[in-house]
Every structure is written in structure tokens, then in C-alpha cells.
C-alpha positions as CSV (number, residue, x, y, z in Angstrom):
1,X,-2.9,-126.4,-142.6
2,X,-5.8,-125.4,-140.4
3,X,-9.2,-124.9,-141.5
4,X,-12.8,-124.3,-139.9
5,X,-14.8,-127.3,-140.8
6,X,-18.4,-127.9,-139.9
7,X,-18.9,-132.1,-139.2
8,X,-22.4,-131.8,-138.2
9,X,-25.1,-129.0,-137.3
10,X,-23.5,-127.6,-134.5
11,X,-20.4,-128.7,-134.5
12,X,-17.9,-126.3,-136.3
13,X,-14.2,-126.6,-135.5
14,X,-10.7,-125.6,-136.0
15,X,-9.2,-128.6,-137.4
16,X,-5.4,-129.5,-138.9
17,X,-5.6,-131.2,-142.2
18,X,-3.3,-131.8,-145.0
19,X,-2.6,-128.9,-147.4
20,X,-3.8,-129.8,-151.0
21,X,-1.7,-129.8,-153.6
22,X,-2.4,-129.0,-157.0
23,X,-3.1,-131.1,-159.9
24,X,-4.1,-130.4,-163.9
25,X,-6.0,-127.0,-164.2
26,X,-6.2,-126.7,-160.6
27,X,-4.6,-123.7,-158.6
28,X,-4.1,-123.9,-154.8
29,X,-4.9,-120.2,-153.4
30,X,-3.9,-118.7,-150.1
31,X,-6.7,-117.2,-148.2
32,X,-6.2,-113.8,-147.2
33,X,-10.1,-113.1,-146.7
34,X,-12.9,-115.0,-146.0
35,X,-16.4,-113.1,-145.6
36,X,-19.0,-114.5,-143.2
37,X,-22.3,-114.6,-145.5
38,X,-25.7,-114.4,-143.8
39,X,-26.4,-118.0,-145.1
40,X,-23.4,-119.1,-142.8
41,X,-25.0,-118.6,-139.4
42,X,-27.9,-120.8,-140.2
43,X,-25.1,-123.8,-142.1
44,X,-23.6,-123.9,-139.2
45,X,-26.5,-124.0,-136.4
46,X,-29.4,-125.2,-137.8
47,X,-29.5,-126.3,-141.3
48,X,-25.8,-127.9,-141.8
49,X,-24.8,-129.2,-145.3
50,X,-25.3,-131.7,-147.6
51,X,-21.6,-133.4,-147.2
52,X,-19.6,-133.8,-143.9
53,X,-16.8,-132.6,-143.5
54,X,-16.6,-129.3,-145.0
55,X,-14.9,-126.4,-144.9
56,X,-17.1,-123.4,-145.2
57,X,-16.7,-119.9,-146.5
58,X,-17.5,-118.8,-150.2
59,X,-16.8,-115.0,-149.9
60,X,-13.0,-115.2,-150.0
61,X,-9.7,-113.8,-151.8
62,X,-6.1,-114.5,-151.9
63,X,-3.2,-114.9,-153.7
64,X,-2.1,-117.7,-155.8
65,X,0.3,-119.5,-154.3
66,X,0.9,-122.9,-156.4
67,X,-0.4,-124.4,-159.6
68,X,-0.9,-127.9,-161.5
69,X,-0.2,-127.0,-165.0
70,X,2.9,-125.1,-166.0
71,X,1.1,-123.0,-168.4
72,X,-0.5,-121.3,-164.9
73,X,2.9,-120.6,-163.9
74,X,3.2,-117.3,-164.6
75,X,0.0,-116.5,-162.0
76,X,1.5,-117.3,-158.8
77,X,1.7,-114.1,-156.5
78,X,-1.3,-112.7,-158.3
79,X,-4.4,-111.3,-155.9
80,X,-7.4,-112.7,-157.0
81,X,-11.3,-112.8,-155.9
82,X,-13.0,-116.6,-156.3
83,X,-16.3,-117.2,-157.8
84,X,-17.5,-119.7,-155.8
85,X,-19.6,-121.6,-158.4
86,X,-18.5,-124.7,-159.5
87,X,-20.9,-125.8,-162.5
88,X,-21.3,-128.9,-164.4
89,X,-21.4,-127.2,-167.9
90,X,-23.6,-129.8,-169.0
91,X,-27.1,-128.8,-168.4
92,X,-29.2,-126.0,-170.7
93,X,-28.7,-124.0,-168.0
94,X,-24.7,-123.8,-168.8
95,X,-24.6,-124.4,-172.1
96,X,-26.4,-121.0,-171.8
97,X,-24.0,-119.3,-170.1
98,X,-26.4,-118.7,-166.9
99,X,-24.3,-120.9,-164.2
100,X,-26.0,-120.1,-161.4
101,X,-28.9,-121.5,-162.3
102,X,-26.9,-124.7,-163.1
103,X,-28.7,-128.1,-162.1
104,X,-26.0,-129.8,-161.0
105,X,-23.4,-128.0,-159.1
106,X,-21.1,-128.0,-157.0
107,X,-20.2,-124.8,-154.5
108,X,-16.9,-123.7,-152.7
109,X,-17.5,-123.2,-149.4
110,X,-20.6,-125.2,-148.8
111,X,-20.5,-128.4,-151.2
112,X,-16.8,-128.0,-151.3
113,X,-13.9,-126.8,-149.6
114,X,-13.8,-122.9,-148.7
115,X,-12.2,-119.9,-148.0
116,X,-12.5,-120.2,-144.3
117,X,-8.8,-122.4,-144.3
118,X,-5.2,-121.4,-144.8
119,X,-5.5,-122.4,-148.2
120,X,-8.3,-123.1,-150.7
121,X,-8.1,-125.4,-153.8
122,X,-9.9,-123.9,-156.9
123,X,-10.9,-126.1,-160.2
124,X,-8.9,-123.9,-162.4
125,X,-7.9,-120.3,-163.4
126,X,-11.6,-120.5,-165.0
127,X,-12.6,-119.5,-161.0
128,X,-10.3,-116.1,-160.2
129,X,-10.8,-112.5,-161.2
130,X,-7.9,-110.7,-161.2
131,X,-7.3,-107.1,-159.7
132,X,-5.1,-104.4,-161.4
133,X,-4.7,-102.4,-159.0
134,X,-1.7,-102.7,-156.3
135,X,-3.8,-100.3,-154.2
136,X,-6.8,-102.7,-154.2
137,X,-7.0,-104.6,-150.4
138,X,-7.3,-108.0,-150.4
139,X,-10.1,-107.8,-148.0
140,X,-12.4,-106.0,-150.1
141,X,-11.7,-108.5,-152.5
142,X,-13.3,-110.8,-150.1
143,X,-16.8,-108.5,-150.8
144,X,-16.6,-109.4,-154.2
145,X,-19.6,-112.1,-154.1
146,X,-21.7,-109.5,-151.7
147,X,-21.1,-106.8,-153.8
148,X,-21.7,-108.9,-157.6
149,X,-25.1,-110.1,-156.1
150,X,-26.0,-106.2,-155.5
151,X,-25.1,-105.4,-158.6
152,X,-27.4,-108.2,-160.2
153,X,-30.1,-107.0,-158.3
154,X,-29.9,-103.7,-159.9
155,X,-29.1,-104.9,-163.3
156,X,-32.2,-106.8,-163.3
157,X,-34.6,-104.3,-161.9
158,X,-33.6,-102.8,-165.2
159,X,-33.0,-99.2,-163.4
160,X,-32.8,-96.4,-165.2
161,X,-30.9,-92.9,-165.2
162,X,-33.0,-90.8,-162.8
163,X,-35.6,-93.1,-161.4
164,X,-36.4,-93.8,-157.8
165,X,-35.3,-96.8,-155.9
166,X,-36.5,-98.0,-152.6
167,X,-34.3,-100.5,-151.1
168,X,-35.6,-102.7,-148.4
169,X,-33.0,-104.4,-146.0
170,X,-29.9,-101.8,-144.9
171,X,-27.5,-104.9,-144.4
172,X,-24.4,-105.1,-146.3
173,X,-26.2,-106.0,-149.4
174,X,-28.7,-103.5,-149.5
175,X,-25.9,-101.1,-148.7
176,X,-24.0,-102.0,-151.9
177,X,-27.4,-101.9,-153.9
178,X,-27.7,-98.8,-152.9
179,X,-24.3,-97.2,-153.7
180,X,-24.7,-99.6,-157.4
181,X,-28.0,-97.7,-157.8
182,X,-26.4,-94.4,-157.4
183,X,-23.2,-95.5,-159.8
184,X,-26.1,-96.6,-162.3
185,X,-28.0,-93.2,-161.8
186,X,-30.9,-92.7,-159.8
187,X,-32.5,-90.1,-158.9
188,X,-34.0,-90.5,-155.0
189,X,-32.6,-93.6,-153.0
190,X,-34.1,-94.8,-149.8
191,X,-33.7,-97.8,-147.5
192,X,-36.1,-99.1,-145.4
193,X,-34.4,-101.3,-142.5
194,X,-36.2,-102.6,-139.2
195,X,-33.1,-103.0,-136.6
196,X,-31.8,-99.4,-134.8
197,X,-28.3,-100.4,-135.1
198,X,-28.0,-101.2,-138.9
199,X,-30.3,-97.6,-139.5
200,X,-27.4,-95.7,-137.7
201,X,-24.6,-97.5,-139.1
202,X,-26.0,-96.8,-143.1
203,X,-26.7,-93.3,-141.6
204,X,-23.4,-92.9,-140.5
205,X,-22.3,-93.7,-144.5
206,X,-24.7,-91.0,-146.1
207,X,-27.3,-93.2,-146.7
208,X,-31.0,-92.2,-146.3
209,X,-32.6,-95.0,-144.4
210,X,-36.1,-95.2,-143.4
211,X,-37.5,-96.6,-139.8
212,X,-39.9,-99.4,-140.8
213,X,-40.8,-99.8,-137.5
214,X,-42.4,-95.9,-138.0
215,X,-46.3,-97.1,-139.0
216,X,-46.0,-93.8,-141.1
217,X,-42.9,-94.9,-143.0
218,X,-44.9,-95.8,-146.2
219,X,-46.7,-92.8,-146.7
220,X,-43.8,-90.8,-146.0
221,X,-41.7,-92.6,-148.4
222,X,-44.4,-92.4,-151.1
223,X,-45.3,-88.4,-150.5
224,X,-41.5,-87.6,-150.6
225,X,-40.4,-89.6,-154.1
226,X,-43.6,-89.4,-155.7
227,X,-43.5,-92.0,-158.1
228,X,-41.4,-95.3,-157.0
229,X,-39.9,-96.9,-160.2
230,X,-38.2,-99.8,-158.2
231,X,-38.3,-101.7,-154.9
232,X,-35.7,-104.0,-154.0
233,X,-36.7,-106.1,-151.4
234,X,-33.7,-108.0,-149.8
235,X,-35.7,-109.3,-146.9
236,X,-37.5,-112.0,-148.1
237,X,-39.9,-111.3,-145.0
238,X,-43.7,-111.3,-145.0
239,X,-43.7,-107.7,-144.2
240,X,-41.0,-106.8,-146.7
241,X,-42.6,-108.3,-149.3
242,X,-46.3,-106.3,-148.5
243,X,-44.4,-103.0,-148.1
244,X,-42.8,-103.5,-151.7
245,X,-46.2,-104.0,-153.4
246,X,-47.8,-101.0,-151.6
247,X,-44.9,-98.8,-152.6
248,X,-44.1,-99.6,-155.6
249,X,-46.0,-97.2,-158.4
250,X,-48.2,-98.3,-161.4
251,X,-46.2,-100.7,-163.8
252,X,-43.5,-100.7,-161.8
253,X,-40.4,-103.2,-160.7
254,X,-40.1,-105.5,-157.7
255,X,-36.9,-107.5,-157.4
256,X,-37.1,-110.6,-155.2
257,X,-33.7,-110.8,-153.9
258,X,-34.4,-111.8,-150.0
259,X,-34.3,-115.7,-149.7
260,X,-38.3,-116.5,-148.5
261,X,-38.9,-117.6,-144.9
262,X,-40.8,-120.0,-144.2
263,X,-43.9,-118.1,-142.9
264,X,-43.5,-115.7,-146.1
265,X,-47.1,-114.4,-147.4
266,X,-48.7,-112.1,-149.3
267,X,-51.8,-110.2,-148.5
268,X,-55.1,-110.7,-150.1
269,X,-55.3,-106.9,-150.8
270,X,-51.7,-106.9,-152.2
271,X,-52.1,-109.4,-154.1
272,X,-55.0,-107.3,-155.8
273,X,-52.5,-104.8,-156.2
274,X,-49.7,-107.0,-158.3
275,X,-52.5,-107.0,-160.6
276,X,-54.4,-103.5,-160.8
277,X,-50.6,-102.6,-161.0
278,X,-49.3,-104.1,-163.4
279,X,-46.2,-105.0,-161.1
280,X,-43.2,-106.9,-162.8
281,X,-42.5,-109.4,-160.4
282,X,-38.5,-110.2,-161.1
283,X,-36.7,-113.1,-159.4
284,X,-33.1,-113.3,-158.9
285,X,-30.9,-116.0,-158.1
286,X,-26.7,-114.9,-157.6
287,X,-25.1,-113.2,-160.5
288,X,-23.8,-113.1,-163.8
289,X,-20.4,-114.8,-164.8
290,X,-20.1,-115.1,-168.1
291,X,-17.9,-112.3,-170.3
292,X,-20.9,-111.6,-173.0
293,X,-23.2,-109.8,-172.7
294,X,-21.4,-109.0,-169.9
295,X,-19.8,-110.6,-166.4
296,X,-20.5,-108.5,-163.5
297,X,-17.8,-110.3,-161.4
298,X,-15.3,-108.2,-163.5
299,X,-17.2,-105.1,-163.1
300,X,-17.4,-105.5,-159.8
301,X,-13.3,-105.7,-159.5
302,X,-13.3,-103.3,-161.7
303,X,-15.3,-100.6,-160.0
304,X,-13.3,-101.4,-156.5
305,X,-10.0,-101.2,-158.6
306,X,-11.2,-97.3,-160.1
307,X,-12.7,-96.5,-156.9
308,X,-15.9,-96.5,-158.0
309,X,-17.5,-98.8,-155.6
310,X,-16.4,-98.5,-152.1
311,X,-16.9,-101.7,-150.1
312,X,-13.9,-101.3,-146.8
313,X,-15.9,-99.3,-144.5
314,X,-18.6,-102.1,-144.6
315,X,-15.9,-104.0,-142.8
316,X,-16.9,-103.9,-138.9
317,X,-15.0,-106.6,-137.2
318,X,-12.6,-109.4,-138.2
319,X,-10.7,-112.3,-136.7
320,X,-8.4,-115.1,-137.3
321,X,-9.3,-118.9,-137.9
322,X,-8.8,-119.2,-134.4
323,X,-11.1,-116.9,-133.1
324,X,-13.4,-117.8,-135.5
325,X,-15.7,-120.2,-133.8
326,X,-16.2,-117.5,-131.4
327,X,-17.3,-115.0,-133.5
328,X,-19.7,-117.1,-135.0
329,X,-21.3,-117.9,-131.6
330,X,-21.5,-114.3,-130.8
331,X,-23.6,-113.2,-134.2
332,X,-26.1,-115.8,-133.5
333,X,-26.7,-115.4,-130.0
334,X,-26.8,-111.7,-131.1
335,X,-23.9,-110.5,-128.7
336,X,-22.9,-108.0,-131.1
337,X,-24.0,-106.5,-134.2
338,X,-22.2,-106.8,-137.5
339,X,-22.3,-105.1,-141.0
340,X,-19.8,-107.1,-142.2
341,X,-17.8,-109.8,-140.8
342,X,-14.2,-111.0,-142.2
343,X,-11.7,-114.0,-141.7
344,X,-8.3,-112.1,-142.2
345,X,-5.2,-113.8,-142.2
346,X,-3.6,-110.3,-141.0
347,X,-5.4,-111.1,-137.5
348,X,-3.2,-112.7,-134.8
């Protein structure tokens, strides 16, 4: 079969290796969809992985195609999205259920081998999430991960029913927060986003996105909503982290989705603010996959499957494993501009 594998920073290719077959509780799935995630671009050109060879891609769906154990029989032909996670069920943190925040895992896609491939071994049925509905795409299956970690960002900003939400980052995530926050009932939602083309591209969705790049833009947001319960800041940017403190009203929530850069700080006078405040400070790390209290993986089928959550027109360009090298070159040299990015096996 053929599968994108990075060997080394910088070195990404399109390589022929032997299909895996299935053995025990494993189930051999064939890719249909493979996201590009924004953590990708930098695997592949600057900060590679921690095993060689790989094959990368953890934002993938597909169908189930063969299976070790004749009790998973009855599976094959299902559609299926992939949590990527593969945990060691060991340490407090999975005994406890909270598996992203396992110590010792494993991870399709960068630790293991990933959706960007023909075909894609999974541990066992433990991994898929089924869809119900024949109508359901298998590429917005492939959003599945984006769209669970959008969802966890609002679940644990604890949002309520007509509050105000300020969103900060109008990529595909804060896109999907957005359209979550609305599903989970606020009141005023606005984005705040820096680059031209992802402000007219959420525009052109409905979406009420604010220029950072206006020096006004904070005073404006805060004179139109009044009070600002919530401020989910997806950057992790210096100034994305200062504009969520100075937005943010009395007692209320920041959630820390953005990964930090490097340079990341907080400004003396903000960080008098956190405290006059009274600011909850909430960190998040990935999602929730575990049925009680609840697993927001299924919701997040779910919601696609009832047309609740609409995730296909966040799909801007695709291509096929062979092609795929290219596109990644032209996202980080900036040639074009993406909202979304997919591996589709329906592409020539």
C-alpha cells in the first residue's frame, strides 16, 4: 500500500510498504479521509517526531475493511471516525477515565502509524465511533478530532444559556467553537482573527468576526456585548493571551486552548487584572473519551449525523496521497490559504 511517511525533519515522502494485516482485537481500516492538523506543518518541517519512520495523520475516517477476531466480524463495511489516542490504561490518569492526559501514550498518526496511508491499523474496536447515518460523508468524519476539541473547549469554559462568548482565532477550530457555542446557547458570539483571508472566509459562513489588527477592536467588542462571560483564546500568542484578560468581565472564564509559543507573555498590567478579576484561568488539553459522564467523541458524531453541527463547508481544498507532499509545501511556504485541508481517497 502507499503511505506518506516522514523519515526525518524535512523529509516526507510517498512510500510503498506492506499492508498490515490484522491480528487479536485489532481492525485494519481503510482511509477515506485524512485531515491536515495545524500541528502537522511544523512535524513535518521543523520539529519531526519522536520515532522514524512514521506515517503521519491523526484526523482520519474510513471504513472497516478487515479484522483479527471473529467476534469483530460483523463491523466490516462500517464508516467509522478514529480516536487517535492510544493510552496505556495504567497510570491515575486512565484509571480515571481522563486519557488524554495519559502519561504514557502512544498516538496514531504521530507516535504511530496514521491516516495519511491507504490503510491504517487501529488497536481495537475500543478506537472507532460509529456513524448512523448513510447520509453522513466520510470526509466530515475526518473533522471529528477538530470538531471534539471545539467542543471541549466549550464544555469546559462551563458556558451557559445566554452568555457572551469571545472567540479568539477564526481558524477551523475557532470556527467549530463557535457554531458549539451557539448549539450550547449563547447569547452574542464574536471572533477575533488577525489574517484578512480567514476574517472573510468565517464572514462568508455568518460568523461575526472582529479585525484584531483594528487598535479599536477591544473597545468595540467590549461596548457592543457589555459583559463578556467567556474568552476562548485558541491562539496561544502573546497578544491573544493579553486581549483575553482585557476582555474578559469580572469573575469571568478564559480557556487556554492555543498551544503557547515560545515568546508567549503576559503583561505586568494584565497580570494585575487575573487578580482584581477574579479570572478563572482554565487549561485544556484534547477531549473527552470516555461514555460517563459523557464522551464528546459520540456527541460530536452525533450532532454531524442530526445535522446539528455542520463541519463540510470548512473543507477548502483536498488531494490525493500523491499530491500530498505538495500540498504541504504550499501551506508552509504560504502559497495558498486553507480553512481546512483533507487527504481524500476520492481525489485522483
Amino acid at each position: 500500500m502507499k503511505a506518506m511517511r516522514l523519515h526525518d525533519v524535512g523529509v516526507f515522502t510517498l512510500d510503498n510498504v506492506e499492508k498490515p494485516m490484522p491480528k487479536g482485537n485489532e481492525i485494519l481500516i481503510k482511509v477515506n479521509a485524512c485531515g491536515i492538523c495545524g500541528s502537522d506543518i511544523p512535524r513535518v518541517y521543523e520539529l519531526g517526531t519522536r520515532v522514524y519512520p512514521v506515517t503521519l495523520g491523526h484526523e482520519f475516517s474510513g471504513t472497516v475493511c478487515e479484522v483479527g477476531n471473529e467476534e469483530d466480524k460483523k463491523l466490516i463495511g462500517k464508516k467509522v471516525a478514529i480516536f487517535p489516542i492510544i493510552p496505556c490504561k495504567k497510570c491515575v490518569n486512565c484509571q480515571t477515565g481522563n486519557y488524554a492526559q495519559c502519561e504514557n501514550y502512544q498516538y496514531l498518526g504521530s507516535r504511530n502509524d496514521g491516516g495519511f496511508a491507504e490503510y491504517c491499523l487501529v488497536p481495537s474496536r475500543w478506537h472507532l465511533i460509529f456513524s448512523n447515518n448513510i447520509e453522513t460523508s466520510i470526509e466530515d468524519l475526518a473533522l471529528v478530532e477538530p470538531a471534539t476539541v471545539a467542543q471541549h473547549a466549550i464544555r469546559k469554559s462551563n458556558l451557559r444559556a445566554g452568555e457572551n462568548i469571545v472567540i479568539i482565532g477564526a481558524g477551523p477550530i475557532g470556527i467549530l467553537a463557535a457554531r458549539w457555542a451557539k448549539i450550547f446557547g449563547a447569547n452574542d458570539i464574536i471572533l477575533m482573527e488577525i489574517d484578512k483571508v480567514k476574517i472573510d472566509f468565517a464572514k462568508k459562513l455568518g460568523l461575526n468576526v472582529v479585525d484584531v489588527n483594528d487598535s479599536e477592536c477591544i473597545e468595540f467588542i467590549k461596548m457592543k456585548m457589555k459583559n463578556i462571560n467567556v474568552v476562548i483564546e485558541g491562539t496561544g500568542t502573546t497578544s491573544g493571551i493579553n486581549n483575553a484578560i482585557e476582555l474578559v468581565s469580572t469573575f469571568g472564564r478564559i480557556v487556554m486552548m492555543g498551544n503557547p509559543h515560545k515568546d508567549t507573555q503576559i503583561k505586568l498590567q494584565n497580570h494585575s487584572l487575573i487578580l482584581r478579576k477574579e479570572i478563572n484561568l482554565i487549561g485544556i488539553w484534547n477531549s473527552y473519551y470516555v461514555d460517563f459522564p459523557f464522551n464528546e467523541w459520540k456527541y460530536t458524531v452525533k450532532s454531524i449525523d442530526d445535522k446539528i453541527l455542520k463541519v463540510d463547508d470548512l473543507i477548502t481544498h483536498k488531494s490525493s496521497l500523491l499530491n500530498l507532499k505538495s500540498m504541504f509545501d504550499k501551506i508552509y511556504n504560504k502559497e495558498i490559504s486553507i480553512c481546512k485541508a483533507i487527504y481524500s481517497d476520492n481525489i485522483l
